[in-house]
C-alpha angles and dihedrals in degrees: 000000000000111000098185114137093013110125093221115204117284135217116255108232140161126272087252095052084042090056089040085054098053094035094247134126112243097255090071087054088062089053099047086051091055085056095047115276104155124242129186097215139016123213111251113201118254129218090344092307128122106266114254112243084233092076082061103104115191138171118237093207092054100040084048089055096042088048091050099050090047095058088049096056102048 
């Protein structure tokens, strides 16, 4: 069966697997999320403190795809 087209289930990772992924350092991670890269889950702080990029979640399947379409489109 041709799979071509189909968005298959990701992986969840942290922000900093994510980066390691792409071969970014995290920072770019932040800035792709300001333009739209979809996370499953955002930190929240926590006890007043700023909130560990470990608490990120995001799909690989859905950041790849993310990633994909923006450099299409320029």
């Amino acid at each position: 069966m041709d799979k071509q087209g189909v968005i298959m289930s990701g992986v969840r990772v942290s922000k900093k697997d994510l980066a390691q992924i792409f071969g970014v350092d995290p920072a770019i991670i932040d800035t792709w999320v300001s333009k739209g890269l979809p996370c499953v889950r955002k930190p929240r702080p926590k006890n007043g403190l700023p909130p560990d990029d470990r608490d990120w979640v995001f799909d690989t399947a859905e950041a790849i795809e993310w990633r994909v379409s923006a450099v299409r489109m320029g």
